[in-house]
C-alpha positions as CSV (number, residue, x, y, z in Angstrom):
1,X,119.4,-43.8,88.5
2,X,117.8,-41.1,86.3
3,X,120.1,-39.5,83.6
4,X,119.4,-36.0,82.8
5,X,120.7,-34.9,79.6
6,X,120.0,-31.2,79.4
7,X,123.8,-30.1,79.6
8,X,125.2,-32.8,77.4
9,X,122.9,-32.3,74.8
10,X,124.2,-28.8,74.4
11,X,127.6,-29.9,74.9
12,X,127.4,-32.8,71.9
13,X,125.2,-31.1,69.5
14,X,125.7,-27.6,69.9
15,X,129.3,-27.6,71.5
16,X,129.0,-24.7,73.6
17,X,129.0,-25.5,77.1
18,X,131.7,-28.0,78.9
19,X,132.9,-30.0,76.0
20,X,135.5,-30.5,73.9
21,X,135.8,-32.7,71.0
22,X,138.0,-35.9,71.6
23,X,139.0,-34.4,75.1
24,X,136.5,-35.6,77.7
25,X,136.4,-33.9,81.1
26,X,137.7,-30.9,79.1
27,X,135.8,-28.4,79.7
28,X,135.0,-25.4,77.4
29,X,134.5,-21.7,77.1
30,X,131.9,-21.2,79.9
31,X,134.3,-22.8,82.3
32,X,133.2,-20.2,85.2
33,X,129.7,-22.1,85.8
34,X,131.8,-24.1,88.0
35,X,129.3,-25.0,90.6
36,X,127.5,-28.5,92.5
37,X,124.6,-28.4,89.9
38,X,126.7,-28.6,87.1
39,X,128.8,-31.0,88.4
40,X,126.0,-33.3,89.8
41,X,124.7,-32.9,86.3
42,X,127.8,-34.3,84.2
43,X,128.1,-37.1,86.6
44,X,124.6,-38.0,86.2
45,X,125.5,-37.9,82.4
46,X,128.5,-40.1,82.7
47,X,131.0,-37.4,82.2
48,X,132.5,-38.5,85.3
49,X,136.0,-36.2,84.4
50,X,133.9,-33.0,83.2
51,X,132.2,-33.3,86.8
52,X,135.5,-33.7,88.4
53,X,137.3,-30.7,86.8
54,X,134.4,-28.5,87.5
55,X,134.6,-29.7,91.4
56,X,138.7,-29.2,91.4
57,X,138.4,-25.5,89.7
58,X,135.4,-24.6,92.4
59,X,135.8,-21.4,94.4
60,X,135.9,-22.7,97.4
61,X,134.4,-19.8,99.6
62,X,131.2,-21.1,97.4
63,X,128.4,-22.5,99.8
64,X,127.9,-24.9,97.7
65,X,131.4,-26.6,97.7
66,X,131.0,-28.5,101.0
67,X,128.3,-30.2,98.5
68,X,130.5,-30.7,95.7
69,X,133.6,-31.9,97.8
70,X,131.2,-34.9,98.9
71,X,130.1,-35.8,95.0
72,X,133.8,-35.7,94.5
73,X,134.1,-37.9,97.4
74,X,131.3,-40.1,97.5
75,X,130.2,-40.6,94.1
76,X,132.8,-39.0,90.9
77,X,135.9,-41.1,92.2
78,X,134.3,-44.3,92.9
79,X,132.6,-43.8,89.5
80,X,136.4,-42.7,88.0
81,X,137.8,-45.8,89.7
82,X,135.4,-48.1,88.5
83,X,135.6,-47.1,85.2
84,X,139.0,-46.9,84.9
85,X,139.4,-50.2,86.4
86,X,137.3,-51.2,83.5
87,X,139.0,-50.1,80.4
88,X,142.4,-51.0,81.9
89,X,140.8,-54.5,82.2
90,X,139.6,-54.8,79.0
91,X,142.8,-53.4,77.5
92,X,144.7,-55.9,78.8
93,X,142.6,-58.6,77.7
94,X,142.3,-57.5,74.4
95,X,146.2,-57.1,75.0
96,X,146.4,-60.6,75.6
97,X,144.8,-62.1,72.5
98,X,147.1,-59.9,70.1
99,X,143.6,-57.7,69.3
100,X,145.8,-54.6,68.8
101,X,143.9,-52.1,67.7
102,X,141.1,-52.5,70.1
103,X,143.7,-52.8,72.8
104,X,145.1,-49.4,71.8
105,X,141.5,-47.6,71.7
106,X,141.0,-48.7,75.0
107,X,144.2,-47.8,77.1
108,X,143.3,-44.3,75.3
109,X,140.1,-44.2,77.1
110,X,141.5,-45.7,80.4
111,X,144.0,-42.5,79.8
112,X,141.0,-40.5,79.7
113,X,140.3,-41.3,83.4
114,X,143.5,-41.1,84.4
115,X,145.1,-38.8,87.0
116,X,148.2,-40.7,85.5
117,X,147.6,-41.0,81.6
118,X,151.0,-41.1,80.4
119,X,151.2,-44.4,81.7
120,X,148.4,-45.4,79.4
121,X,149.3,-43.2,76.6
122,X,152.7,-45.4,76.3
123,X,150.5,-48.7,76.2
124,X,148.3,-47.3,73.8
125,X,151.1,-46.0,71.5
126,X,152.9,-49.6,72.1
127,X,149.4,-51.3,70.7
128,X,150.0,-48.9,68.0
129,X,152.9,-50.4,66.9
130,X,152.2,-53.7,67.4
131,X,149.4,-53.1,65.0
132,X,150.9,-51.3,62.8
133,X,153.4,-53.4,62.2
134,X,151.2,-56.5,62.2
135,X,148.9,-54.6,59.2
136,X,152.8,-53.7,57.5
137,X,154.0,-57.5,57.6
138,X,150.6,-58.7,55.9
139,X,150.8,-56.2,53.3
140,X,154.4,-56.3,52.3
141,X,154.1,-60.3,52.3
142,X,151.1,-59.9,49.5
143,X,152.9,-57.4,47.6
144,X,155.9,-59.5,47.6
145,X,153.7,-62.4,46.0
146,X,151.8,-60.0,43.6
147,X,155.0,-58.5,42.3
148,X,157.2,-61.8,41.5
149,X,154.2,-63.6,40.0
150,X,153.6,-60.5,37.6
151,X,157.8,-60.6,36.7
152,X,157.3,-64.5,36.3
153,X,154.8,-63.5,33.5
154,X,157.0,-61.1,31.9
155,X,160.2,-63.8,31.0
156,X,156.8,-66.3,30.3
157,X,156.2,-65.0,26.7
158,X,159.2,-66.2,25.0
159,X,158.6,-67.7,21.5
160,X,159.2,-71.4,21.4
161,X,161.7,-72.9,19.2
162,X,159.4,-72.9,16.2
163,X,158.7,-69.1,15.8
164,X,160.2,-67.0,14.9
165,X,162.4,-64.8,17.6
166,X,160.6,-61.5,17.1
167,X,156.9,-63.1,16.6
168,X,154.5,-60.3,16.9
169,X,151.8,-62.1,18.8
170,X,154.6,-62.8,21.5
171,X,156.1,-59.3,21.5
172,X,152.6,-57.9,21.9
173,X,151.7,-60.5,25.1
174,X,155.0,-59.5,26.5
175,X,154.6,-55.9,25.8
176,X,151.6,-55.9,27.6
177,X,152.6,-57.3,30.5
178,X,155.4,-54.8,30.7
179,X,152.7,-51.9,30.4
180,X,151.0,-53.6,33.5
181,X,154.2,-53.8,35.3
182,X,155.2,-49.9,35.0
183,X,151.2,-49.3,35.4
184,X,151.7,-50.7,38.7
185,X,154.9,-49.4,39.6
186,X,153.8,-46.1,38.9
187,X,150.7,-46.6,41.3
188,X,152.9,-48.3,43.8
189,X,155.1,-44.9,43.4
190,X,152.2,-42.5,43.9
191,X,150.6,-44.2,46.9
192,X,154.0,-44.2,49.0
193,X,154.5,-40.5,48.5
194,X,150.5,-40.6,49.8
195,X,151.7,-42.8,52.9
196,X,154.8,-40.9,53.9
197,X,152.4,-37.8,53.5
198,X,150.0,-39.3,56.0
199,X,152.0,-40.2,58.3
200,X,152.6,-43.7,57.3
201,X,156.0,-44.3,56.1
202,X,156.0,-47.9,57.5
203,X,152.8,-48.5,54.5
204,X,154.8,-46.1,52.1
205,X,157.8,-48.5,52.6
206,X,156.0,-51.3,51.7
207,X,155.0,-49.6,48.0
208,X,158.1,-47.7,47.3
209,X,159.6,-51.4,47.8
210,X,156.9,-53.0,45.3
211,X,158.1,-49.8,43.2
212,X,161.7,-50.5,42.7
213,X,161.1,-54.3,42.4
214,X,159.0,-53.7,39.2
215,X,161.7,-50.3,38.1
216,X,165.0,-51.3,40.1
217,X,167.3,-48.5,38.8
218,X,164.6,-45.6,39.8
219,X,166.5,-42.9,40.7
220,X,163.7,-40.9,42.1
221,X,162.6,-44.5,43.7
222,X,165.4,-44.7,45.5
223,X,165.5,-41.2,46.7
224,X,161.8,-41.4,48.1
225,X,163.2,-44.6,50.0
226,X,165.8,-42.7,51.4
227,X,163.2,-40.5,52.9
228,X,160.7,-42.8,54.1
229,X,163.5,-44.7,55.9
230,X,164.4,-41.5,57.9
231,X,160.6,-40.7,58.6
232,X,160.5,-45.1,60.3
233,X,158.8,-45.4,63.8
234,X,161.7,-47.2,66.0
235,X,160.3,-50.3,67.0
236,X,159.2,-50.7,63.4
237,X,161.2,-53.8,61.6
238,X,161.0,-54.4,57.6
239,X,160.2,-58.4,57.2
240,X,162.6,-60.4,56.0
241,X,161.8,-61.5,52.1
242,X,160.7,-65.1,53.3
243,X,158.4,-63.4,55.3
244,X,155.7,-65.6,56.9
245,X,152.7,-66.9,54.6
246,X,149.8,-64.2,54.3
247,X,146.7,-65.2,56.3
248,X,143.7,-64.5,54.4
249,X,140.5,-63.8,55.6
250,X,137.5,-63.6,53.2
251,X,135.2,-60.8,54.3
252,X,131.8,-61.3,53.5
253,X,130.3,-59.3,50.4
254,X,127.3,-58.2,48.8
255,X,126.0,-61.1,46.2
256,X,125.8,-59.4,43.1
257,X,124.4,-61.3,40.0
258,X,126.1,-61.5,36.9
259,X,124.5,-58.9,35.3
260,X,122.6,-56.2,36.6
261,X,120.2,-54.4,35.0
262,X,118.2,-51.0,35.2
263,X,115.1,-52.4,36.4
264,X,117.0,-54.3,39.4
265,X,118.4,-50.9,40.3
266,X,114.9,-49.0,40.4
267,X,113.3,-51.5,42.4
268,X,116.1,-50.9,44.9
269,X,115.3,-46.9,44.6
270,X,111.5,-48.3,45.0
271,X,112.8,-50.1,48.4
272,X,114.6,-47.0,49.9
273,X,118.0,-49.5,49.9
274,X,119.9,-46.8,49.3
275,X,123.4,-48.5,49.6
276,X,122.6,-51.3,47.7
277,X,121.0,-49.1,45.0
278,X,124.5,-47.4,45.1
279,X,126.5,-50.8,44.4
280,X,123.9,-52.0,41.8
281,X,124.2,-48.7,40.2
282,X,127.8,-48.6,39.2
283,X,127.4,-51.8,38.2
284,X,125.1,-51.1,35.4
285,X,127.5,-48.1,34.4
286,X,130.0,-50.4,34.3
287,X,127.8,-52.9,32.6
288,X,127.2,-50.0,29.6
289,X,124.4,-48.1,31.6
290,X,126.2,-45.0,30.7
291,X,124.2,-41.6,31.1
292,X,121.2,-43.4,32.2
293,X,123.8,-45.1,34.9
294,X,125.0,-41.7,36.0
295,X,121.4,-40.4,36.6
296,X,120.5,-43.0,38.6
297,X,123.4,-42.4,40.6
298,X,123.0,-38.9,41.0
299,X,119.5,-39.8,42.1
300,X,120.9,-42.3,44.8
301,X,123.3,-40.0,46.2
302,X,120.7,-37.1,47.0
303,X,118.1,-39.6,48.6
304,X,121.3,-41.3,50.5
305,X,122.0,-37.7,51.7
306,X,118.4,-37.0,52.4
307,X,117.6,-40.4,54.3
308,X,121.3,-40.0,55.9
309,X,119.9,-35.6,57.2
310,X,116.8,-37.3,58.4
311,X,118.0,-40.1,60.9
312,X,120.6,-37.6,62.4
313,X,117.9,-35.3,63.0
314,X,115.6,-38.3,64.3
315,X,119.1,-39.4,66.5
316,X,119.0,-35.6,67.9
317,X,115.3,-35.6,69.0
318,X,115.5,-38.8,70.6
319,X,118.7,-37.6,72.4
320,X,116.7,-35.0,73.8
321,X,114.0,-36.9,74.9
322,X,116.6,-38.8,77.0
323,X,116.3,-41.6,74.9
324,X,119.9,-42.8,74.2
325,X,120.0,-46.1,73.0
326,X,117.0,-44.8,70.4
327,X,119.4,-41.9,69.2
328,X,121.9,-44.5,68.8
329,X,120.0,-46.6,66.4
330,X,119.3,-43.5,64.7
331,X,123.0,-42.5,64.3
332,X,123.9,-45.9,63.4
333,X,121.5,-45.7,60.5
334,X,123.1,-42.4,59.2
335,X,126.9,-43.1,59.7
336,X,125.9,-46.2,57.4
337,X,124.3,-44.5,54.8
338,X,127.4,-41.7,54.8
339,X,130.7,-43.2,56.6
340,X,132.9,-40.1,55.7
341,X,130.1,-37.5,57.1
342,X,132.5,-36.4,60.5
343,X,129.1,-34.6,61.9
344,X,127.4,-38.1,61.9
345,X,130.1,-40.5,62.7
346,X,131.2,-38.6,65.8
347,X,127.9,-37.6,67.7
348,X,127.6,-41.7,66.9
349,X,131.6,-42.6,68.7
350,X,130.5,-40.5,71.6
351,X,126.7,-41.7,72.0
352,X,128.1,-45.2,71.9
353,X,130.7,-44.3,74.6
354,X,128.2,-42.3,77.0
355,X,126.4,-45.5,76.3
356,X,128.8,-47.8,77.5
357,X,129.9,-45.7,80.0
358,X,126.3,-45.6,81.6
359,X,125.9,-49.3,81.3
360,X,128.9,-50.0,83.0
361,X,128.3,-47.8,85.6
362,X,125.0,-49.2,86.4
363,X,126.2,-52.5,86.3
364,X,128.7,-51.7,89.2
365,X,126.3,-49.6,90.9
366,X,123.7,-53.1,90.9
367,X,126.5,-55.2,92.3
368,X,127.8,-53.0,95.5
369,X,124.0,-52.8,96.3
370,X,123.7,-53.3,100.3
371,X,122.3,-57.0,100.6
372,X,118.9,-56.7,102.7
């Protein structure tokens, strides 16, 4: 099956015909070319719900609609089915291993395809929960660890029975544990009113918590409790304090050496390794590179930018060429090199989903083959 990507081209990259962002099958302002072309053309694409809300919103005094009643027929709802079918499978499986969050991305895709996707909504929003609460219970657990071992320290610096009571080298240890006690409470304080702000009072209970175990008679502690309790998910529960042991998982990291020096940082430059220029980089500032440090990374940071422009751009072309998994490799490259850039990271999401959509649908399309 050939795709032609014409259409979706202009949909994703210049978003002005038949699509709207995080809404598939939506479609957009020039809703009226609602005719068998276009709709032959989105399910060609893989927007199998764009071609079927074009077909639905058809004149149907149209000559053509006898032909698009038959794609609907023949070829968008098998395609819908098949897909759905999919996701929904995949969900569940994911479901069934206690993979959460993959579980929930999914139903919301099966939701997509949907005629139903309330049904689907409520399983993604129950993953949500489950994960949420799973990410809550390993967080408050670790806090709860971090916070007695640091109150352990503070009754630790007591003078033995030989010194004298008020011995300054033990009041200064212990006042210095104290400092890093309110240093954290305070940080603890600020990133709850962050949390409930974002819409994550189950993360701001777990540092308003560590807040008033390091400064218990916090008035304003206790009020911002008070409030993040009212703002709690139902279905949400606060772990006991003998919570279950944190399980830690060591994510693998970048070997840095001891110390890192300017030359190791401008034969990285040299290399075009932009992120690990970037982490060797503040290294050396930290390591006393100071102003030298800071124009290095100045330097990084408008080549990142530059190499991150030109992949997208490279992505683009090879999208219009018809070469997907080529603009995805492309993409890939330029959501690594800048993760928060929204442009990048979403023409990637939905290049990957056409992608899998595609494959999948060609897959299913191998298996019903007729046997000669």
């Amino acid at each position: 099956m050939r795709i032609c990507y014409g259409l979706f081209v202009a949909a994703v990259l210049s978003g002005c015909v038949g699509f709207v962002p995080g809404k598939p099958g939506v479609v957009g302002p020039l809703s009226f070319l609602n005719t068998y072309e276009a709709s032959l053309n989105d399910y060609k694409q893989g927007r199998i719900m764009a071609a079927r809300k074009r077909i639905l919103a058809m004149d149907k005094t149209r000559e053509d609609y006898p032909q698009a009643l038959k794609l609907l027929k023949q070829k968008v709802e098998p395609a819908r089915s098949r897909l759905l079918k999919h996701y929904n499978a995949k969900a569940k499986a994911a479901e069934k291993k206690g993979k959460w969050s993959e579980a929930m991305t999914l139903y919301v895709r099966a939701s997509e395809l949907s005629t139903q996707p309330k049904r689907f909504k409520k399983k993604s929003y129950n993953m949500e929960l489950k994960m949420r609460q799973d990410r809550m219970d390993n967080l408050i657990a670790q806090k709860r660890i971090e916070d007695s071992q640091l109150l352990i320290w503070l009754n630790a610096y007591e003078p033995p029975k030989g010194v004298a009571p008020k011995d300054q080298v033990f009041e200064r240890s212990r006042e210095h544990v104290q400092d890093v006690i309110e240093d954290r409470g305070s940080f603890a304080y600020r990133e709850a009113k962050r949390y409930l702000n974002d819409e994550l009072p189950e993360i701001a209970y777990v540092e308003v918590e560590s807040y008033l175990r390091l400064i218990p008679d916090s008035e304003r502690g206790k009020r911002l409790l008070s409030d993040i309790k009212a703002e709690m998910p139902k279905g949400i529960q606060v772990a006991s304090v003998k919570s279950r042991a944190t399980k830690r998982v060591l994510s693998k990291r970048m070997t840095m050496p001891d110390t890192v020096k300017r030359k190791q940082v401008l034969e990285l430059i040299r290399k075009a390794d932009w992120i690990k220029a970037k982490k060797f980089a503040l290294a050396y500032r930290r390591a006393g590179g100071g102003k030298d440090a800071e124009r290095l990374l100045k330097k990084i940071k408008a080549n990142t930018e530059k190499a991150a422009a030109i992949a997208f751009s490279k992505g683009r072309l090879a999208f219009r060429k018809e070469n997907l998994d080529e603009a995805v490799k492309f993409w890939e490259k330029a959501a690594l090199l800048m993760p928060k850039h929204i442009e990048y990271v979403s023409a990637l999401q939905r290049a990957l989903q056409l992608q899998e959509q595609l494959r999948i649908l060609r897959t299913t399309a191998e298996t019903e083959k007729p046997k000669e």
